[in-house]
Backbone as CSV, one residue per row, in Angstrom:
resi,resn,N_x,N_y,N_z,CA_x,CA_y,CA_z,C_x,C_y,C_z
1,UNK,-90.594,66.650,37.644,-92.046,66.496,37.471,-92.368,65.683,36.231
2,UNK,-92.126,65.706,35.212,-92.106,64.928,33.618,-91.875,63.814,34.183
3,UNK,-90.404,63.410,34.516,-90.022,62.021,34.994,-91.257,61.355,35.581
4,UNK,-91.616,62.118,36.787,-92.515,61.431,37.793,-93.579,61.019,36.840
5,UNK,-94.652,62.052,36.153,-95.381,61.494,35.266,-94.796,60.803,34.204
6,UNK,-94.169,60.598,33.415,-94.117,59.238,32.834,-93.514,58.143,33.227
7,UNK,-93.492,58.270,34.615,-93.494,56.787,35.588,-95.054,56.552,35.458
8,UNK,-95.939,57.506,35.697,-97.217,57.123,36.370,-98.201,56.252,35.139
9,UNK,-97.151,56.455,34.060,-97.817,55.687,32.372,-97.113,54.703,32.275
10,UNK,-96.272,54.408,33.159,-95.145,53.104,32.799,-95.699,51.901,33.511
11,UNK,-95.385,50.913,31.642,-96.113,49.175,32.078,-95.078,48.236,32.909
12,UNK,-94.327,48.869,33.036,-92.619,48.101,32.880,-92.841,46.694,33.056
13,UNK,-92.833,45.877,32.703,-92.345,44.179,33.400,-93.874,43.614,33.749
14,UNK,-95.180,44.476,33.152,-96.616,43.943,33.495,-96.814,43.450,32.578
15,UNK,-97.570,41.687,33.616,-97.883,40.622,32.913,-99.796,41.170,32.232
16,UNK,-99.916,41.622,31.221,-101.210,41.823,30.746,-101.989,41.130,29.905
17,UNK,-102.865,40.404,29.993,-103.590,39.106,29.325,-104.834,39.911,28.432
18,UNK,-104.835,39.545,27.075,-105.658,40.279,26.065,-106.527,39.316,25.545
19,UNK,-107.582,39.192,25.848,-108.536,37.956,24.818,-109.073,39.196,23.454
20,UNK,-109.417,38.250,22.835,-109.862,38.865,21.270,-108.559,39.002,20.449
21,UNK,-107.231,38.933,20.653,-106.053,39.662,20.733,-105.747,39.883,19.249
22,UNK,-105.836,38.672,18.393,-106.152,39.011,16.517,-107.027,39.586,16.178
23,UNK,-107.773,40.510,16.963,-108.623,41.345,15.896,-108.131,42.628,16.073
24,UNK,-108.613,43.574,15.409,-108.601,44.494,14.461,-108.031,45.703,15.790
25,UNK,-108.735,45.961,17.133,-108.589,46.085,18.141,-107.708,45.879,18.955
26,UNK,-107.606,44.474,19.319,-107.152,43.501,20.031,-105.075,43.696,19.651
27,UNK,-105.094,43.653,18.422,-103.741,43.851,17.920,-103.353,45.384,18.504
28,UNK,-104.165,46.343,18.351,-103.339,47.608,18.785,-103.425,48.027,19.995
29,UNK,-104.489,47.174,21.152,-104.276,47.063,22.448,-102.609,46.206,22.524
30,UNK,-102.411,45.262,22.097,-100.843,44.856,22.196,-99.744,45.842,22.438
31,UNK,-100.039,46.530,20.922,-99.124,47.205,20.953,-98.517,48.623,21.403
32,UNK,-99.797,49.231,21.980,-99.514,49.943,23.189,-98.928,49.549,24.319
33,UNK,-99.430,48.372,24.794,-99.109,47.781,25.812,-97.490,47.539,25.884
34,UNK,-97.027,46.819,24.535,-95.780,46.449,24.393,-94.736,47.758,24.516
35,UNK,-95.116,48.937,23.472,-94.766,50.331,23.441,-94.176,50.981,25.051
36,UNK,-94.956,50.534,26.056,-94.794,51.123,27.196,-94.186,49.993,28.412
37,UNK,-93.645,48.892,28.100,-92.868,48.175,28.226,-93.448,46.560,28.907
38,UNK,-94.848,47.103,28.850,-95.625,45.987,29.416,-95.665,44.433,28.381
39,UNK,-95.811,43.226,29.273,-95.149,42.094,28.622,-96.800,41.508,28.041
40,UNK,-97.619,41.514,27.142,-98.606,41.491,26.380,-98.880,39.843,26.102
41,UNK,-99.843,39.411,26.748,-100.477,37.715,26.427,-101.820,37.870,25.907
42,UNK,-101.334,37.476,24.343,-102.678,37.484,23.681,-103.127,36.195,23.075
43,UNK,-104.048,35.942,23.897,-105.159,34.916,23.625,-106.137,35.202,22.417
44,UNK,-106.477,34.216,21.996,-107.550,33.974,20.667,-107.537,32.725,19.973
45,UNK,-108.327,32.644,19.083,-108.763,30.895,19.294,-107.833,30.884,17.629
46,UNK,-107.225,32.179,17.121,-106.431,31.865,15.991,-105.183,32.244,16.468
47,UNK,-104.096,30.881,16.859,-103.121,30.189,16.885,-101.780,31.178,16.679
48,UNK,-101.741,31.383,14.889,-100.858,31.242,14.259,-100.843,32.717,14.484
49,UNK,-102.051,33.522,14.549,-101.946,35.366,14.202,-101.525,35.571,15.312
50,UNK,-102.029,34.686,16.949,-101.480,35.810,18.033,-99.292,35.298,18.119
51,UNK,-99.404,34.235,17.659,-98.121,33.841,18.043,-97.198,34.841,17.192
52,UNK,-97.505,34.680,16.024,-96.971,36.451,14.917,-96.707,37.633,15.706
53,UNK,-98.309,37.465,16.117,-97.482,39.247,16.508,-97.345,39.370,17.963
54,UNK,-96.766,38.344,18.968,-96.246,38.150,19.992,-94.392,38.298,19.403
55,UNK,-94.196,37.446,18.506,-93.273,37.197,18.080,-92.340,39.061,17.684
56,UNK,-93.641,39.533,16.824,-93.454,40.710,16.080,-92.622,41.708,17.532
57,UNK,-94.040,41.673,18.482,-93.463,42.986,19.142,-92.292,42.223,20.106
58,UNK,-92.110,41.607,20.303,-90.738,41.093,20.991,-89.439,41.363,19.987
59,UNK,-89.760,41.293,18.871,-88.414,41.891,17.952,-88.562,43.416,18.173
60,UNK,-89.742,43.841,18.238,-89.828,45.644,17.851,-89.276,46.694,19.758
61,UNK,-89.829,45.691,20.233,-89.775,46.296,21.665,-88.658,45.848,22.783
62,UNK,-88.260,44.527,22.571,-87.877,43.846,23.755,-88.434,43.574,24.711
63,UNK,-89.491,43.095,24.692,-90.173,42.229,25.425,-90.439,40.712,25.631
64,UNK,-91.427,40.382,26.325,-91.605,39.100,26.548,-93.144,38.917,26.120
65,UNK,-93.730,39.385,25.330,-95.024,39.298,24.842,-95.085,37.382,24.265
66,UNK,-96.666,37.395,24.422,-96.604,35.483,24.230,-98.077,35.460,23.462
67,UNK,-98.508,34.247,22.611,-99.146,34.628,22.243,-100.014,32.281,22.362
68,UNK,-101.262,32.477,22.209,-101.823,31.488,22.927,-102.690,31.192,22.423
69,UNK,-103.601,29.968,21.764,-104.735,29.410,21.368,-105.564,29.265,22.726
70,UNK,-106.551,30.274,22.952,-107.855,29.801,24.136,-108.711,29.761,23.791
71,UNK,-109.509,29.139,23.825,-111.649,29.301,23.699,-111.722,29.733,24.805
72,UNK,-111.901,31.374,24.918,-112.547,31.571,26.236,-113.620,30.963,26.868
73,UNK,-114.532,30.201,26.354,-115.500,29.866,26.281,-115.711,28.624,27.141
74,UNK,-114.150,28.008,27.173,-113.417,26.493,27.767,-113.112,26.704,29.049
75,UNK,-113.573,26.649,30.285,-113.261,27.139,31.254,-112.058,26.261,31.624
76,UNK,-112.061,24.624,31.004,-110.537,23.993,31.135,-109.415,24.865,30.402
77,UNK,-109.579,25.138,29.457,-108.465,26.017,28.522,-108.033,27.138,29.197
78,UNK,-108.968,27.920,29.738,-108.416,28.873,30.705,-107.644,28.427,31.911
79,UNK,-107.993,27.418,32.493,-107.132,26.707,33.931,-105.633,26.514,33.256
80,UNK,-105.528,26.192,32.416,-104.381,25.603,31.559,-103.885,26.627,31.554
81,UNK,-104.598,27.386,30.732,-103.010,28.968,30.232,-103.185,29.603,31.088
82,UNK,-104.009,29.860,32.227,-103.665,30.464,34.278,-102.063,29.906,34.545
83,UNK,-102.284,28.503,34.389,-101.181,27.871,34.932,-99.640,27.727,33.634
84,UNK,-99.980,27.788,32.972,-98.657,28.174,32.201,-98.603,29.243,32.311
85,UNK,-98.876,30.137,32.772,-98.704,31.793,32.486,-98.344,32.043,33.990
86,UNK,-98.406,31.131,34.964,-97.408,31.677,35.958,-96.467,30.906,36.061
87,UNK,-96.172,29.859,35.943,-95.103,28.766,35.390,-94.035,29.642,34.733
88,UNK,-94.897,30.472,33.810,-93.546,31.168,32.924,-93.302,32.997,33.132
89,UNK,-94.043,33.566,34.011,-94.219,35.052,34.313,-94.401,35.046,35.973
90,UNK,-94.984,33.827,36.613,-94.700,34.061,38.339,-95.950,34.949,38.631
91,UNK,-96.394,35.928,37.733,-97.717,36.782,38.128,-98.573,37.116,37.157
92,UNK,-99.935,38.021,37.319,-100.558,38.364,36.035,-101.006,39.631,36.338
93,UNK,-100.561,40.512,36.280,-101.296,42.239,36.364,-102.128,42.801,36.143
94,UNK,-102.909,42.499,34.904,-103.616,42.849,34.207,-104.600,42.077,33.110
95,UNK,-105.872,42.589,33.353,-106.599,41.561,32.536,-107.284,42.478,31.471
96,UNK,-107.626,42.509,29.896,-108.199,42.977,29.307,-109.073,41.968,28.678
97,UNK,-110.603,42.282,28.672,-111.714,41.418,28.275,-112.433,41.825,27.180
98,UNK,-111.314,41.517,26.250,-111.590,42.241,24.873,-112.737,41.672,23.518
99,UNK,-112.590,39.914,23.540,-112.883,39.447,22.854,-114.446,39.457,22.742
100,UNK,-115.243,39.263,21.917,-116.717,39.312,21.475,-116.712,39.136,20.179
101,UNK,-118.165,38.185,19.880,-119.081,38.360,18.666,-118.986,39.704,18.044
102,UNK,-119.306,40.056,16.936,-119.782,41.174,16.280,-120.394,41.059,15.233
103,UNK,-122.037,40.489,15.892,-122.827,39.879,14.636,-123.096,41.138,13.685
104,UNK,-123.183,40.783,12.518,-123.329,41.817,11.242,-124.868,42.201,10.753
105,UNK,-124.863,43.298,10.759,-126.225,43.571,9.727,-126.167,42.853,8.664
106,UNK,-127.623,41.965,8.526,-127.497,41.226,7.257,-128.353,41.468,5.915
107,UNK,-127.587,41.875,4.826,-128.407,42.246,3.779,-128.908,41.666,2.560
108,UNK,-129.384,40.460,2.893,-129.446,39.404,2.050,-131.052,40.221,1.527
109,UNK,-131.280,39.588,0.203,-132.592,40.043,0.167,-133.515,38.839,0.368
110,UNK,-132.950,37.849,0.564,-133.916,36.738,1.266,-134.578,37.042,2.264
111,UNK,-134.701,36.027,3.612,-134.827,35.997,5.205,-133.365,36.986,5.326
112,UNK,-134.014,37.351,6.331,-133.381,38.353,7.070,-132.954,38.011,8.423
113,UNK,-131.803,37.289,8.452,-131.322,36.701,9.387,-130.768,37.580,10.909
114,UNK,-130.912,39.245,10.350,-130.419,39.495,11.775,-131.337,40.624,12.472
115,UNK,-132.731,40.400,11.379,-133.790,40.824,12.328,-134.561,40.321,13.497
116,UNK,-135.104,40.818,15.088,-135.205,40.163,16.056,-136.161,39.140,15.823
117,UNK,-137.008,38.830,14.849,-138.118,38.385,14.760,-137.553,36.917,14.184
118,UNK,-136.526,37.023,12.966,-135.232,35.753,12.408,-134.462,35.490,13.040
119,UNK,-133.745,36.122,14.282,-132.375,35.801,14.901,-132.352,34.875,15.963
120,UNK,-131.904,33.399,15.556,-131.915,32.068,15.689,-131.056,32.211,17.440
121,UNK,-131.753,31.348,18.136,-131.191,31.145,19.584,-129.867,30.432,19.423
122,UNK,-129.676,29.521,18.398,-128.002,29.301,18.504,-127.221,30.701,18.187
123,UNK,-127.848,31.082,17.399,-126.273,32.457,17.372,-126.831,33.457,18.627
124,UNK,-127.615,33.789,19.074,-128.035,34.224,20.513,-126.579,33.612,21.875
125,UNK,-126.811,32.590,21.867,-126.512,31.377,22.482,-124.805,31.507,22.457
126,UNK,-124.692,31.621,21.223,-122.934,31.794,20.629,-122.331,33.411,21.005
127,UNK,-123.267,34.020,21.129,-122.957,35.431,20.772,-122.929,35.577,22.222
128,UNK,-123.938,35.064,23.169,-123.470,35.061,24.750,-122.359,34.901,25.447
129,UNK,-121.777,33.639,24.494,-121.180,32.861,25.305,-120.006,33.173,24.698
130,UNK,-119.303,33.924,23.844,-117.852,34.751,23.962,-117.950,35.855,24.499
131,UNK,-118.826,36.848,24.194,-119.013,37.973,25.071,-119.046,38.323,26.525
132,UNK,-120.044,37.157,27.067,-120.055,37.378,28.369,-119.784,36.366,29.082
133,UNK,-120.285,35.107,28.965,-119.537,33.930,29.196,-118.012,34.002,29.491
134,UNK,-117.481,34.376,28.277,-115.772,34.543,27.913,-115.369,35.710,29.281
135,UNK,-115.911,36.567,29.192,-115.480,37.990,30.033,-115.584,37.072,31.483
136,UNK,-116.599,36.419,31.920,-116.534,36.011,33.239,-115.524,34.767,33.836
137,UNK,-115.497,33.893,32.476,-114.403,32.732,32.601,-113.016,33.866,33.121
138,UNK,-112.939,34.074,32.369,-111.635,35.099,32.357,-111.315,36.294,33.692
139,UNK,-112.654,36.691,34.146,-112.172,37.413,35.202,-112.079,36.242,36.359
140,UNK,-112.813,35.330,36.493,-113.221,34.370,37.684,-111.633,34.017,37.530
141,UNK,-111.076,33.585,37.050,-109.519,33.029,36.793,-108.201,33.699,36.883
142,UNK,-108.317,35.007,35.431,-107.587,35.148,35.554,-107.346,36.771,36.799
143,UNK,-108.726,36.950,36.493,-109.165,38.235,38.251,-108.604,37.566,39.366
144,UNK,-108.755,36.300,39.784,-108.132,35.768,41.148,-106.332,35.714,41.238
145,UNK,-106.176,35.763,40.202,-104.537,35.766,40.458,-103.904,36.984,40.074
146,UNK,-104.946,37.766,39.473,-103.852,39.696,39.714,-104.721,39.987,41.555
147,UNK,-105.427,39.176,42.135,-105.825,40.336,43.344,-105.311,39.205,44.229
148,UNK,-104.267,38.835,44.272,-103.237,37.879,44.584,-102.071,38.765,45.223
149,UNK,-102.171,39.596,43.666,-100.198,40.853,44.097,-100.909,41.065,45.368
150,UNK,-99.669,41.604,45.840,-99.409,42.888,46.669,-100.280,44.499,46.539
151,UNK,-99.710,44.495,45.399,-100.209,45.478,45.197,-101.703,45.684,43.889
152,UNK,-102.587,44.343,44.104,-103.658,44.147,42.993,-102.915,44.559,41.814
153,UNK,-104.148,45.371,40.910,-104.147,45.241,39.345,-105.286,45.857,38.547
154,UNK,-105.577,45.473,37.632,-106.332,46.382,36.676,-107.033,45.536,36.000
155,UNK,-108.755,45.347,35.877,-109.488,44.731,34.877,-110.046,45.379,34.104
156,UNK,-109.868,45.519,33.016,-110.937,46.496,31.738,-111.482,45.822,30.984
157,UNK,-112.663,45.953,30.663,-114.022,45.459,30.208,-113.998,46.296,28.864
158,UNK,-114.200,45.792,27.518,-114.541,45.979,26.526,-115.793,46.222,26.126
159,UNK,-116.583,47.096,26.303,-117.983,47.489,26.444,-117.946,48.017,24.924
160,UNK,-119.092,48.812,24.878,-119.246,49.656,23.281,-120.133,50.943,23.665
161,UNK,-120.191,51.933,22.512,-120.903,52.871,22.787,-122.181,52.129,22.691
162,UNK,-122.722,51.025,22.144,-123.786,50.684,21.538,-124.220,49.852,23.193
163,UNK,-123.368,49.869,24.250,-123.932,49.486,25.858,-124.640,50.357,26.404
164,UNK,-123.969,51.555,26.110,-124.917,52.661,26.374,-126.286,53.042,25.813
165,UNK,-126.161,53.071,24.426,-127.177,53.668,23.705,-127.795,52.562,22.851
166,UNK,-129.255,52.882,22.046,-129.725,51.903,21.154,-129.064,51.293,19.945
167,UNK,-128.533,50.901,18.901,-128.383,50.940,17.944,-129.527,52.012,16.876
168,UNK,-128.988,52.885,16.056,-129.873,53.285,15.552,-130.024,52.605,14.308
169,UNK,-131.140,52.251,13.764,-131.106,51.418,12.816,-131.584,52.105,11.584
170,UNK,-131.705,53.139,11.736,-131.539,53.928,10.485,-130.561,54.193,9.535
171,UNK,-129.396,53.671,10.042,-128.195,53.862,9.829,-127.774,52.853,8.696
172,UNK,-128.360,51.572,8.686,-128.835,50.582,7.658,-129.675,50.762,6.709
173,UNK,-130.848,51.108,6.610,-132.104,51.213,5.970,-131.944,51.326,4.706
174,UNK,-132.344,50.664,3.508,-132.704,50.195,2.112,-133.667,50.662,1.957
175,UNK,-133.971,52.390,0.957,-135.347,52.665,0.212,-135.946,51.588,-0.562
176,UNK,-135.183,50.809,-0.640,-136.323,49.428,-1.422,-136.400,48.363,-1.224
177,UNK,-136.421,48.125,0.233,-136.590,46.902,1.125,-138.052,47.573,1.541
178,UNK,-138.858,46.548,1.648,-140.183,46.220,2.562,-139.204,46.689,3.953
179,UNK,-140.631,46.626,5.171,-139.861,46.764,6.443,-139.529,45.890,7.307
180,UNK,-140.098,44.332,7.032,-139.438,43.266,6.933,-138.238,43.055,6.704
181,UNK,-137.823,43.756,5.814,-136.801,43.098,4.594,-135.673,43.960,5.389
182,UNK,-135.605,45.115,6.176,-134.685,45.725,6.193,-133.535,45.147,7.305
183,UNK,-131.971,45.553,6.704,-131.552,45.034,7.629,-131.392,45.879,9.148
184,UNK,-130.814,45.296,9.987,-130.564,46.097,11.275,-129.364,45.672,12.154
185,UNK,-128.665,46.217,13.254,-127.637,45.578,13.644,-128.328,44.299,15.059
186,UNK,-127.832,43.663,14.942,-128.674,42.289,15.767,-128.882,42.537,17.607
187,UNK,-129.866,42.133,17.637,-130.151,42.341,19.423,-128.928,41.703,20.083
188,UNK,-128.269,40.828,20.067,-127.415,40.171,20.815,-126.075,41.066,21.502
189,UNK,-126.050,42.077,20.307,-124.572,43.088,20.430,-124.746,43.885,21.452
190,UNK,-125.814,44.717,21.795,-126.277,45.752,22.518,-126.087,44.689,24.001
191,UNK,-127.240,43.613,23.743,-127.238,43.092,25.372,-126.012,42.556,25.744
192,UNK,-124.825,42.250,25.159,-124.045,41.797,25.438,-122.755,42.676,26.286
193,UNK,-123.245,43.803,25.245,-122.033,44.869,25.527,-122.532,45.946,26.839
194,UNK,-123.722,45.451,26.828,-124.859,46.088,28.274,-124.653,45.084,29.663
195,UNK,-124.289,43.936,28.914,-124.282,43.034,30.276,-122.661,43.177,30.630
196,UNK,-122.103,43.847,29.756,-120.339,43.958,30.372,-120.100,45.382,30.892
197,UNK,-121.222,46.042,30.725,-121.046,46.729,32.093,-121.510,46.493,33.403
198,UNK,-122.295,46.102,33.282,-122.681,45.176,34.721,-121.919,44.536,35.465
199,UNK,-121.177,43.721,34.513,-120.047,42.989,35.075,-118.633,43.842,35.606
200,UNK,-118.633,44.910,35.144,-117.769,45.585,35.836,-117.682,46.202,36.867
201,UNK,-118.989,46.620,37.223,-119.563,46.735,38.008,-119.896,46.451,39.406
202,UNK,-119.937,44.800,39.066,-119.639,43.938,39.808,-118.326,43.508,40.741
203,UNK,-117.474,44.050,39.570,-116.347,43.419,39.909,-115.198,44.265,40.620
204,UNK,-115.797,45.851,40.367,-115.379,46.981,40.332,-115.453,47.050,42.264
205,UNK,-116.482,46.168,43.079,-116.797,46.286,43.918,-115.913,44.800,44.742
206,UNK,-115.880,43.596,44.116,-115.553,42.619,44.693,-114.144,42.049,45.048
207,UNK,-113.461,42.877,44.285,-111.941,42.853,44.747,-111.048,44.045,44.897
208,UNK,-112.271,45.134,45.581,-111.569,46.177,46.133,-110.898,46.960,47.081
209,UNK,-111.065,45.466,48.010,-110.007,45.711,49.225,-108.761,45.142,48.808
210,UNK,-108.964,44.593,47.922,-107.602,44.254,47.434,-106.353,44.935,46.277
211,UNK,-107.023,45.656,45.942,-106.942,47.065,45.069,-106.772,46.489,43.831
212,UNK,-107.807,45.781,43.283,-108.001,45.272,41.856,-108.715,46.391,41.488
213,UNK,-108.786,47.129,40.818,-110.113,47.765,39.682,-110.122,47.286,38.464
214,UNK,-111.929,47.677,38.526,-112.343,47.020,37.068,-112.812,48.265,36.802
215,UNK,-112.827,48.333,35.470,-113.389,49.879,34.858,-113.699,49.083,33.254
216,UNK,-114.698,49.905,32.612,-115.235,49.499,31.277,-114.902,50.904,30.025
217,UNK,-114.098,50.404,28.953,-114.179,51.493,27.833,-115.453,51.118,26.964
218,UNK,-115.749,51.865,26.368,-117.002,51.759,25.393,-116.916,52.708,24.480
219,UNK,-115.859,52.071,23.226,-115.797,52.700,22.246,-116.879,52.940,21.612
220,UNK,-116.790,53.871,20.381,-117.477,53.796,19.424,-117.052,52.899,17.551
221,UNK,-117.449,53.080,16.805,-117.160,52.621,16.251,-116.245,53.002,14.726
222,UNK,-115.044,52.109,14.257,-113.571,51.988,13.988,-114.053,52.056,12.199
223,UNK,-113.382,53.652,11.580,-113.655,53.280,10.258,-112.741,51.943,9.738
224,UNK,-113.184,51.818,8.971,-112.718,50.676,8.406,-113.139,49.661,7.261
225,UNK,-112.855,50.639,6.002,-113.678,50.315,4.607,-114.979,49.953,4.658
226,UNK,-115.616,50.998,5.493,-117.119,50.664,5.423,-117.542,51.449,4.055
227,UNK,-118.588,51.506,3.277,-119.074,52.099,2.446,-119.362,53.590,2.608
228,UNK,-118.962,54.367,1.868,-119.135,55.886,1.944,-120.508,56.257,2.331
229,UNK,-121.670,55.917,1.762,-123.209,55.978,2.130,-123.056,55.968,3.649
230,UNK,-122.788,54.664,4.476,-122.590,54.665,5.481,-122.122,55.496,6.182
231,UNK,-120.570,55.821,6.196,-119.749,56.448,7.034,-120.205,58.277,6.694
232,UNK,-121.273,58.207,5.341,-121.512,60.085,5.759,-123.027,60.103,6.578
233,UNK,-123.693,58.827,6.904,-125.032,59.114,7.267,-124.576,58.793,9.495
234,UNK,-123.300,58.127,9.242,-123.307,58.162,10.827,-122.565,59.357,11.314
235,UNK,-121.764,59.850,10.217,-121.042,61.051,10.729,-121.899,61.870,11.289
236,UNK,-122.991,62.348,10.762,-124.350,62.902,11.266,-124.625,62.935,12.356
237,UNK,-124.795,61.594,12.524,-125.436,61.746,14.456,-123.565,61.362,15.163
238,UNK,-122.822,61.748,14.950,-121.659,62.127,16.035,-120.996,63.304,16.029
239,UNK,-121.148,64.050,17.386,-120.179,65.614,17.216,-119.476,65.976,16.648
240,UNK,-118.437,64.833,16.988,-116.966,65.273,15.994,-117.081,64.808,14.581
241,UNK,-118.168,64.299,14.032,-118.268,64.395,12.844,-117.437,63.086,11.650
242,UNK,-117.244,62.208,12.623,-116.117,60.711,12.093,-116.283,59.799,12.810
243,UNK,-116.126,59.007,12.463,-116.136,57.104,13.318,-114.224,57.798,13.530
244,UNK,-113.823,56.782,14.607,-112.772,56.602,15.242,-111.849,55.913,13.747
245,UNK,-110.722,56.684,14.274,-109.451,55.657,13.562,-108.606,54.802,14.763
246,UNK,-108.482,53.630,14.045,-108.259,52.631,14.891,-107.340,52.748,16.029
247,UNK,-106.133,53.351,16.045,-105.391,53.735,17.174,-105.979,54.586,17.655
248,UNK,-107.127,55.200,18.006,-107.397,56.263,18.878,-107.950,55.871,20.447
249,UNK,-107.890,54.757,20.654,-108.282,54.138,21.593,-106.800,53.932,23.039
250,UNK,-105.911,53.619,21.894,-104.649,53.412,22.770,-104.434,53.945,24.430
251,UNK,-104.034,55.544,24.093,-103.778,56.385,25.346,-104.611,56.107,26.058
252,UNK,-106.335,55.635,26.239,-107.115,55.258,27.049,-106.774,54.175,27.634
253,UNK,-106.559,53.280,26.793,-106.064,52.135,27.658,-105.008,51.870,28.458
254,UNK,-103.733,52.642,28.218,-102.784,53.221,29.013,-103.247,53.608,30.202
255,UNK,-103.638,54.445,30.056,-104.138,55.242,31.056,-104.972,54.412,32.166
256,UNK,-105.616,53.561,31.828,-106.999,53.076,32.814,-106.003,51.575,33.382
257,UNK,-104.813,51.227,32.506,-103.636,50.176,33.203,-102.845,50.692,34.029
258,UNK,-102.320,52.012,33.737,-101.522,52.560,34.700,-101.756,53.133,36.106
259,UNK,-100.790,53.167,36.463,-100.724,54.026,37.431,-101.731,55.379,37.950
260,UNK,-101.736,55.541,36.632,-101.815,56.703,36.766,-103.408,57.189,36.513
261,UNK,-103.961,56.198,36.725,-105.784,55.837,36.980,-106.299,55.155,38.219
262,UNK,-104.616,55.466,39.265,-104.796,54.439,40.690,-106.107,54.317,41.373
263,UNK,-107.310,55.815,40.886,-108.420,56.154,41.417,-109.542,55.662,40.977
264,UNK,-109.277,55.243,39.686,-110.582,55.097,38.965,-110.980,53.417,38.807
265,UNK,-111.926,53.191,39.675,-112.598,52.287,39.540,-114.125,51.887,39.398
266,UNK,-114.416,51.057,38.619,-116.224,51.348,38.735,-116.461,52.156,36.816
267,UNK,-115.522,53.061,36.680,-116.094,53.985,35.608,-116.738,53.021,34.121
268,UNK,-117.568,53.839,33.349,-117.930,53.041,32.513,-117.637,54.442,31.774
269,UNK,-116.680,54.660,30.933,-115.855,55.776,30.021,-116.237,55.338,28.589
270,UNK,-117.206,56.662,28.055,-117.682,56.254,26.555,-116.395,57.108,26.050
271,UNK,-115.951,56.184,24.431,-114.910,57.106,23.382,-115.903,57.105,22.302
272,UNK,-116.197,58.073,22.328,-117.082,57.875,20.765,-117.699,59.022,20.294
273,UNK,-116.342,60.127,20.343,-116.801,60.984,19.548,-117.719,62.218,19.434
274,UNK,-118.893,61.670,21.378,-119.744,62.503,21.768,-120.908,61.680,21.248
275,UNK,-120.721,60.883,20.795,-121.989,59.894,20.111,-123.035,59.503,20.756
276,UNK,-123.047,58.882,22.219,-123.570,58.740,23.660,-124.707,59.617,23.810
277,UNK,-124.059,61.314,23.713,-124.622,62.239,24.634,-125.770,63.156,23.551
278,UNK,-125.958,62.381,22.105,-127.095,63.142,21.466,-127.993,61.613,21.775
């Protein structure tokens, strides 16, 4: 019985494609992936970091992990590494649609660049077009060649708790900012990470005779030297009482690649702590 279940977690020899793959995230989606024997292609438009730690977990694991300069954004750039990536793997298993903007609360005491009333249609525009733009280049491409196998594959959508819920913007607020002046986290993040559930949605339905599923995680959000002020006024509004530490995401993603989620398609699965449900 053990055996059988940790077959049902095993990546063995799966080709899994990671956009965002140098960030903060993106790196420890790898390395789960690699951990459980799956062969990890991480895309990102910085070169030198994914080829590192392609390099890295192929010394740590024995694998065939690869690592790739894309602009998701390039729908030629994507045709390109489609086609080197079966040139050199024959298939693609798995797609993770990790990469996105993450425009910042801005606390300038000038203009207030990331209030809705200041927030300029080019970074609108920019902030679309890796988020969701990127997510659709990427499934339109690299979605057509995992529902290709035999036996389909797995698409997961990088959503946020913040798809679900508002940003609360209290969570920012300066007793000595005007209400102008204050900062807030930017409209673009929410609709973006709202429109990637949709898209899963979508997709969750369109290649399911072929036994592709798409399913969406929607973390919450990753301490990570934020300011103490901060991290005790959000602890507040979450149950468990903490922002996520960065590997806590892992086993989910396992889980929703494997096997051993053969059922679950369509889901839009919040991690965050209980954060969602106040």
């Amino acid at each position: 019985m053990n055996e059988k279940l940790n077959n049902l977690f095993d990546l063995k020899d799966k080709v899994i494609v990671i956009t965002g793959a140098a960030g903060l995230l993106g790196e420890k989606y790898a390395e789960a992936i690699a951990s459980f024997g799956g062969h990890p292609i991480l895309l990102d438009v910085a070169k030198d970091k994914v080829e590192l730690l392609a390099s890295n977990l192929n010394k740590k694991y024995a694998i065939k992990a690869s690592g790739f300069k894309v602009d998701i954004t390039n729908e030629a750039q994507i045709i390109t590494n489609k086609e080197l990536l079966l040139n050199k793997y024959g298939k693609i298993d798995a797609l993770i649609n990790n990469a996105a903007n993450n425009p910042q609360v801005e606390n300038s005491l000038e203009r207030n660049f990331s209030r809705l009333e200041n927030f300029s249609l080019k970074s609108w525009k920019n902030d679309i077009e890796v988020s969701l733009t990127g997510s659709f280049l990427c499934s339109k491409h690299y979605g057509l060649i995992i529902s290709n196998n035999p036996n389909g594959g797995s698409i997961i959508n990088i959503s946020s708790d913040l798809g679900i819920i508002a940003p609360d913007q209290r969570l920012y607020r300066k007793d000595s900012l005007k209400e102008n002046e204050q900062p807030v986290k930017p409209v673009s993040y929410s609709v973006t990470k709202t429109g990637i559930i949709g898209l899963t949605r979508y997709l969750a339905t369109y290649w399911a005779d072929k036994n592709v599923r798409c399913n969406a995680m929607c973390p919450g959000g990753v301490e990570n030297g934020q300011p103490n002020d901060f991290l005790n006024k959000i602890s507040t509004r979450i149950p468990m009482g903490r922002m996520a530490q960065v590997d806590e995401y892992q086993s989910t993603l396992i889980w929703m690649l494997s096997d051993s989620s053969s059922y679950l398609n369509g889901a839009i699965i919040p991690i965050d702590g209980g954060r969602s449900i106040w």
